[in-house]
C-alpha positions in Angstrom: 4.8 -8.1 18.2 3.0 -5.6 15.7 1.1 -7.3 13.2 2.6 -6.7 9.3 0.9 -6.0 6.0 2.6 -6.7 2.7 2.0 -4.1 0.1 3.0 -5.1 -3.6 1.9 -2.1 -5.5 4.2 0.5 -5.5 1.9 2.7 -6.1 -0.2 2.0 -3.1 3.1 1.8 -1.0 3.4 5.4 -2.2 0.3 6.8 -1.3 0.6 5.3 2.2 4.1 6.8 2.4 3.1 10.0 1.5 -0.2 10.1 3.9 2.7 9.5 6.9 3.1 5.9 7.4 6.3 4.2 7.5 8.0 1.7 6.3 8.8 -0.9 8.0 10.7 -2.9 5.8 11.2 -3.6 1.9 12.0 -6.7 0.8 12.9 -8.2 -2.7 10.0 -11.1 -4.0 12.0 -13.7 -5.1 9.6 -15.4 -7.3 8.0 -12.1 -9.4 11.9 -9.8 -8.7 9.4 -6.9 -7.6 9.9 -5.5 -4.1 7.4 -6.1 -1.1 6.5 -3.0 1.3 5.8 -4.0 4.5 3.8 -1.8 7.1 2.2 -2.0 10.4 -0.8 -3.2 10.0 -3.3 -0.9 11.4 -6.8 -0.1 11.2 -5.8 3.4 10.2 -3.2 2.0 7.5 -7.0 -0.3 6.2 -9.2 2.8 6.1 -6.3 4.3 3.8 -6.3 1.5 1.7 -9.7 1.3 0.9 -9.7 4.7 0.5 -7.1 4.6 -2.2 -9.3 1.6 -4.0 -12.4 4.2 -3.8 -10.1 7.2 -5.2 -8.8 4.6 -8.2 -12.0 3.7 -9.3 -13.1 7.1 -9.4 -9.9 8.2 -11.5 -11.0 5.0 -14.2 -14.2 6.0 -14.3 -13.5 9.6 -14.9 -11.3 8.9 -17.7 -13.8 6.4 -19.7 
């Protein structure tokens, strides 16, 4: 059985889309009515994420 990570920034779930990995599944968050995007979690899918972080704090620092 693959191991899942929840995204709950669509914007993240985006970027990961876009950079060719799949979704898995979307589900509806009950509590907060915002959707969860879940992924296989991989240590390719980690090394995007952080590299998303790195590339948003860049962007808010260029704009200060």
């Amino acid at each position: 059985m693959k191991s899942l990570y929840t995204i709950y920034s669509q914007r993240l779930a985006g970027y990961l889309m876009f950079n060719g990995f799949p979704l898995l599944r979307l589900a509806e968050n009950e509590k907060t009515n915002r959707n969860n995007f879940i992924f296989a979690n991989t240590e390719l899918l980690q090394d995007y994420i952080d590299r998303w972080k790195i590339e948003k704090l860049q962007n808010n620092k260029d704009k200060e």
